[in-house]
KOLMIKE-339515 format. One line per 3 residues: number of its first residue (from 1); for each residue x negated, y negated, z of N, C-alpha, C. Coordinates in Angstrom, 2 decimals. Last residue first. Layout:
BEGIN
NUM	X:Y:Z:X:Y:Z:X:Y:Z  ...
//
This chain:
BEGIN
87	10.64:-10.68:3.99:11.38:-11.28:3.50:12.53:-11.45:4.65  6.68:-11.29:4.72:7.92:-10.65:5.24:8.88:-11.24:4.35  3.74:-10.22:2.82:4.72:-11.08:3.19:6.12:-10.45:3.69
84	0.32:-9.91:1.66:1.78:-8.43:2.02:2.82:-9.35:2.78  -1.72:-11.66:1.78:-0.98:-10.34:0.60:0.27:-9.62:0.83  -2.19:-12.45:4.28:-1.57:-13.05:2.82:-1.39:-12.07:1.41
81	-3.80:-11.44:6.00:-4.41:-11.96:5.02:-3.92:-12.40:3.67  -1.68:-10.40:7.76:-2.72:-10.90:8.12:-3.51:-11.88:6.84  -1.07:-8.04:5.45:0.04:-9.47:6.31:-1.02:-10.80:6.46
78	-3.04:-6.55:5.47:-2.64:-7.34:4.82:-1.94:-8.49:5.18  -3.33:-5.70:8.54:-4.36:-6.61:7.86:-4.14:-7.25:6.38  -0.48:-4.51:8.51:-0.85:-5.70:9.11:-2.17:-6.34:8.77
75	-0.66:-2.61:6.22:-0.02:-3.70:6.40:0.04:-4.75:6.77  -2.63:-1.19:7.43:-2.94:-1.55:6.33:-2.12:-2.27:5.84  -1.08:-0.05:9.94:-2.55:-0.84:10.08:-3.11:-1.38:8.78
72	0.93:1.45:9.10:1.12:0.12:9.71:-0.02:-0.65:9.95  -0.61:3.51:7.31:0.22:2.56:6.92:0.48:1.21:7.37  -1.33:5.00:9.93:-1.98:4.48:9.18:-1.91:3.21:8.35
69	1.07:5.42:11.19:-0.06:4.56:11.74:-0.60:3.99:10.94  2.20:7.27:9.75:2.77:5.91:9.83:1.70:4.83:10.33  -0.03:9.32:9.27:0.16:8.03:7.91:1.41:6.96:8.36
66	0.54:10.33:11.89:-0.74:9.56:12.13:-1.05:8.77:10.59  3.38:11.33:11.87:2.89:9.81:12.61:1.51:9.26:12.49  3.23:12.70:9.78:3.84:12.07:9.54:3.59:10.68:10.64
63	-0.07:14.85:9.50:1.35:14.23:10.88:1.95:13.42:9.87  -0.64:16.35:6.86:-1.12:14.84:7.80:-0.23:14.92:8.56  0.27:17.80:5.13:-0.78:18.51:6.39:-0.93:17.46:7.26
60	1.61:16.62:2.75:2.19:17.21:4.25:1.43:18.19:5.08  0.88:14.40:1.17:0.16:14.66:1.77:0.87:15.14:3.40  3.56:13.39:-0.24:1.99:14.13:-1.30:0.63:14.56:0.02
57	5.09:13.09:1.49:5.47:14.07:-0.01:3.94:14.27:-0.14  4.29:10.74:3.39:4.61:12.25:3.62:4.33:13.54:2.53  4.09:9.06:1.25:2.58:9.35:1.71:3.13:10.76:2.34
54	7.10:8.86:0.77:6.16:9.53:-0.43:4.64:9.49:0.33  7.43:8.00:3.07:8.54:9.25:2.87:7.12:9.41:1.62  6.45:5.68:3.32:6.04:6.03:4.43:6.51:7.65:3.68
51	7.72:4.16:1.16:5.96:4.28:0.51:5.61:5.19:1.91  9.98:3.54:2.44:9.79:4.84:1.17:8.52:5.47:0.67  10.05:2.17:4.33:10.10:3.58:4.53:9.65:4.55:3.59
48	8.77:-0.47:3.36:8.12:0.49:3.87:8.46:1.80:4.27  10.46:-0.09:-0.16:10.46:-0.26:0.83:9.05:0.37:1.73  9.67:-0.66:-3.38:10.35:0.02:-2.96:10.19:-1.08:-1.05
45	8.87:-2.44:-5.74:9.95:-2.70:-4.94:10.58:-2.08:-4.14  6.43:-1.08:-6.51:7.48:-1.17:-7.47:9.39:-1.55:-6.74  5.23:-2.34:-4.72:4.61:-3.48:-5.92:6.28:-2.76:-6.63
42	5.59:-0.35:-2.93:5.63:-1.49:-2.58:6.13:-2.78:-3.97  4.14:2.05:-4.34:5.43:2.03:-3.96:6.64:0.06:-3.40  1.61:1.26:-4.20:2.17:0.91:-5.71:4.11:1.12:-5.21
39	0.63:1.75:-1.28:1.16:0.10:-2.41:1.41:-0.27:-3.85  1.14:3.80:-1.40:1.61:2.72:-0.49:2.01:1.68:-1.13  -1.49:4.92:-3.05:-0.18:5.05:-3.03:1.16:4.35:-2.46
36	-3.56:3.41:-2.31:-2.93:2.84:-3.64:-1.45:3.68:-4.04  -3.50:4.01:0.21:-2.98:2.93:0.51:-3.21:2.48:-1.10  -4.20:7.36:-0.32:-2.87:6.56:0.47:-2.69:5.86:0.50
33	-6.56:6.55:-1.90:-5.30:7.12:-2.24:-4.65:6.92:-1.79  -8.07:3.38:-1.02:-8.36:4.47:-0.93:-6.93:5.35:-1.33  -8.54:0.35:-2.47:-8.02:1.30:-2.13:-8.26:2.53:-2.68
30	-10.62:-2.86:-2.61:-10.65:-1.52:-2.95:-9.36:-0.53:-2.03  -9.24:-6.11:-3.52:-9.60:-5.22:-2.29:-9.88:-3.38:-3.00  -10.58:-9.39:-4.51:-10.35:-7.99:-5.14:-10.33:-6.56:-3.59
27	-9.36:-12.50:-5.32:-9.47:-11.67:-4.45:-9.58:-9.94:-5.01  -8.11:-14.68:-7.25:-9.42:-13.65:-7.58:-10.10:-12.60:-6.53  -6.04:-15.38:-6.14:-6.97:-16.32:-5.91:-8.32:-15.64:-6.29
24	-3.94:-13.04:-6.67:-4.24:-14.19:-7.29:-5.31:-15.26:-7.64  -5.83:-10.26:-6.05:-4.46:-10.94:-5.35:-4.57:-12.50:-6.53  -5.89:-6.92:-6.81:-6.05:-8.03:-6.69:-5.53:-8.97:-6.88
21	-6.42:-3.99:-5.81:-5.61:-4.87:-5.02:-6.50:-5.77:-5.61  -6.96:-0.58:-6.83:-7.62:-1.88:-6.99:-6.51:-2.90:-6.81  -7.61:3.13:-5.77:-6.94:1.72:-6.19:-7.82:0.35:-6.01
18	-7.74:6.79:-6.71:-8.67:5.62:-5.96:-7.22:3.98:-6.55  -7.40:8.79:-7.98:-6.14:8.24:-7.02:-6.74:7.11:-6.51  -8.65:9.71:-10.07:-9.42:9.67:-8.46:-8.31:9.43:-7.47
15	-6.36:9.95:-12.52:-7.71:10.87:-12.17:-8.12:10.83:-10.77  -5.31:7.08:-12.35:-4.34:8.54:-11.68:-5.38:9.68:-11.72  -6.19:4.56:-10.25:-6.82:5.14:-11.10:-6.10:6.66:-11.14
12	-4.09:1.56:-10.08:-4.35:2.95:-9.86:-5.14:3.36:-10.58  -3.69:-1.83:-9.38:-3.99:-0.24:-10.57:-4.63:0.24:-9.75  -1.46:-4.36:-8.19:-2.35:-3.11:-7.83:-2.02:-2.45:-9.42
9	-1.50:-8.12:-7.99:-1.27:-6.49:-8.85:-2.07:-6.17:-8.21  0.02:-10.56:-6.82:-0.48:-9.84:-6.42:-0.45:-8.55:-7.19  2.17:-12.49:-7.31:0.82:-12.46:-8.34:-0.02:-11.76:-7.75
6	3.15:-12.99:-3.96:3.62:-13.36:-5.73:1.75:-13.53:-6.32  2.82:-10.31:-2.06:3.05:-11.65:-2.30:3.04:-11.98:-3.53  4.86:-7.41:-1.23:3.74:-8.05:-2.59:3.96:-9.04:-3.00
3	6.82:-7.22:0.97:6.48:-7.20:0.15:5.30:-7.51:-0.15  9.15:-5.86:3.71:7.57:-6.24:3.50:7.47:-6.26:1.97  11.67:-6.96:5.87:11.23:-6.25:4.70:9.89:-6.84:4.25
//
């Protein structure tokens, strides 16, 4: 299971859908709609299926495999960089 390392907040902007990831150490990442959608699903404890089922919901012209992809590539550079932790 993937989470939101400790003291990690995301805001949303709900007008642009645009997002803002910043991590404790004053780190600031920009997000694009799907991955401030992703990751508010995340932050509110959901799961990666669920933040995978709601990128489906709000955006069903996309394949469902090319926002899993997506998803999994914005995970792993998180991972990667200490924001996004396994449990």
């Amino acid at each position: 299971m993937l989470t939101l390392a400790t003291g990690v907040q995301i805001l949303a902007d709900p007008t642009t859908g645009l997002g803002t990831l910043i991590t404790p150490d004053s780190g600031v990442w920009t997000l694009n709609p799907s991955a401030a959608v992703a990751l508010t699903a995340l932050a509110q404890g959901g799961t990666v299926a669920g933040a995978e089922e709601e990128l489906v919901r709000r955006w069903p012209d996309v394949p469902a495999t090319r926002l899993r992809v997506d998803l999994d590539k914005l995970l792993g550079e998180l991972q990667a960089a200490g924001v996004v932790t396994s449990r």
